[in-house]
ROMI-150823 format. One record per residue (C-alpha): x, z, y. Coordinates in steps of 0.1 Angstrom, whole numbers, plus 5000, padded with zeros to 4 digits. Each point is the difference from the previous one (the first is absolute). Layout:
XZY...
END
This chain:
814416478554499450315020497849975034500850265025497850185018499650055036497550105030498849735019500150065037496450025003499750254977502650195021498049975029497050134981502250324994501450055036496450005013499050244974502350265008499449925034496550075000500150334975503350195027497649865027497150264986502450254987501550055038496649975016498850344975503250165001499650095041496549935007499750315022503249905019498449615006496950245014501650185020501849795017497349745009498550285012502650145023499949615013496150025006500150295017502549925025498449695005496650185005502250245027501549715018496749835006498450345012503350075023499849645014496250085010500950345013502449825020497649685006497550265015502250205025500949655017496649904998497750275007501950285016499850075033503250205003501549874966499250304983497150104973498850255027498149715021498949724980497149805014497549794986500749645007497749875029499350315009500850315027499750274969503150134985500150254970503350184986500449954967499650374991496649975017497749724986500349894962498149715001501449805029503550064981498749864967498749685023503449945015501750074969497449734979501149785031503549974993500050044962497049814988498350234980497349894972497650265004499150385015499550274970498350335006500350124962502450184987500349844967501049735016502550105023500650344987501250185027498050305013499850115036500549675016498049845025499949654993501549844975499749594985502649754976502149775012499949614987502850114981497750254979501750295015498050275016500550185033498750325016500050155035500050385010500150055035501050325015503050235005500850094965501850324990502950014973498849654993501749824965501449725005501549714974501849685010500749764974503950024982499850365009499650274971499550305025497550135017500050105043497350295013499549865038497350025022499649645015498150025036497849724991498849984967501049904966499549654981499750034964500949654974499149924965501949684992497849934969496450155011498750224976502149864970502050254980502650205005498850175033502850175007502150115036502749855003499449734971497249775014498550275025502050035033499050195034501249925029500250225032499449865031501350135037499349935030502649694996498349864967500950084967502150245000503449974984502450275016498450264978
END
């Protein structure tokens, strides 16, 4: 008598899972850069819509005119324009976006010639440069080029992972230009 022989279905299922688990690692380190890249191009438009909604937040809260030229300090007759008092900006902005903590180091931030700078709960860092800038770069997220402006106000520099590697424009490092209106997207 022969017996035949056969896989049971448990054995079967044993199998499936196995091949599902080895193309599971074999896509993941096939396109790791690609999976990077785009959680970072997520991040980092996250990061900007959070900044844009405080830009915003702050004209309709602490502009006298509803432009960066006269913001005041709450409960207060003083008003500042953006391009005039660093630190004041950095409090409204910490207002509005919860930030952890100020940095004054450049290791940590890594961004010279900035006034103020701190991180974000999210981990990601933000500067401030106040001032008319001249031929200014400027990188939004999604967009490969480069603009030479020269925003009215100031600029407002973004790591979206802190000091973390790669540090590089236009891949977690973004700078913003902002007018007279805010940030300054009609460049």
């Amino acid at each position: 008598m022969k017996i035949k022989q056969a896989f049971t279905m448990a054995e079967a299922i044993l199998v499936m899972t196995i091949l599902g688990i080895i193309a599971t690692i074999m896509i993941t380190t096939l396109k790791p850069a690609e999976f990077k890249d785009k959680g970072m191009k997520i991040l980092a438009k996250k990061v900007l819509s959070e900044i844009d909604t405080a830009t915003t937040q702050i004209l309709i809260n602490n502009s006298l005119d509803g432009t960066m030229t006269a913001l005041y300090q709450p409960g207060t007759a003083t008003t500042y324009a953006f391009s005039s008092n660093a630190t004041h900006n950095a409090t409204l902005y910490k207002k509005y976006l919860t930030a952890t903590r100020q940095t004054t180091t450049t290791e940590d931030c890594a961004q010279t010639g900035y006034n103020v700078s701190f991180f974000l709960k999210d981990g990601a860092c933000m500067a401030i440069k106040t001032g008319a800038q001249t031929n200014a770069p400027t990188i939004f997220p999604g967009e490969k080029t480069t603009t030479n402006a020269s925003p009215k106000q100031g600029l407002i520099f973004f790591d979206i992972n802190g000091s973390e590697e790669p540090n590089v424009e236009g891949k977690d490092r973004f700078i913003l230009p902002v007018g007279d209106d805010g940030i300054d997207y009609a460049i």
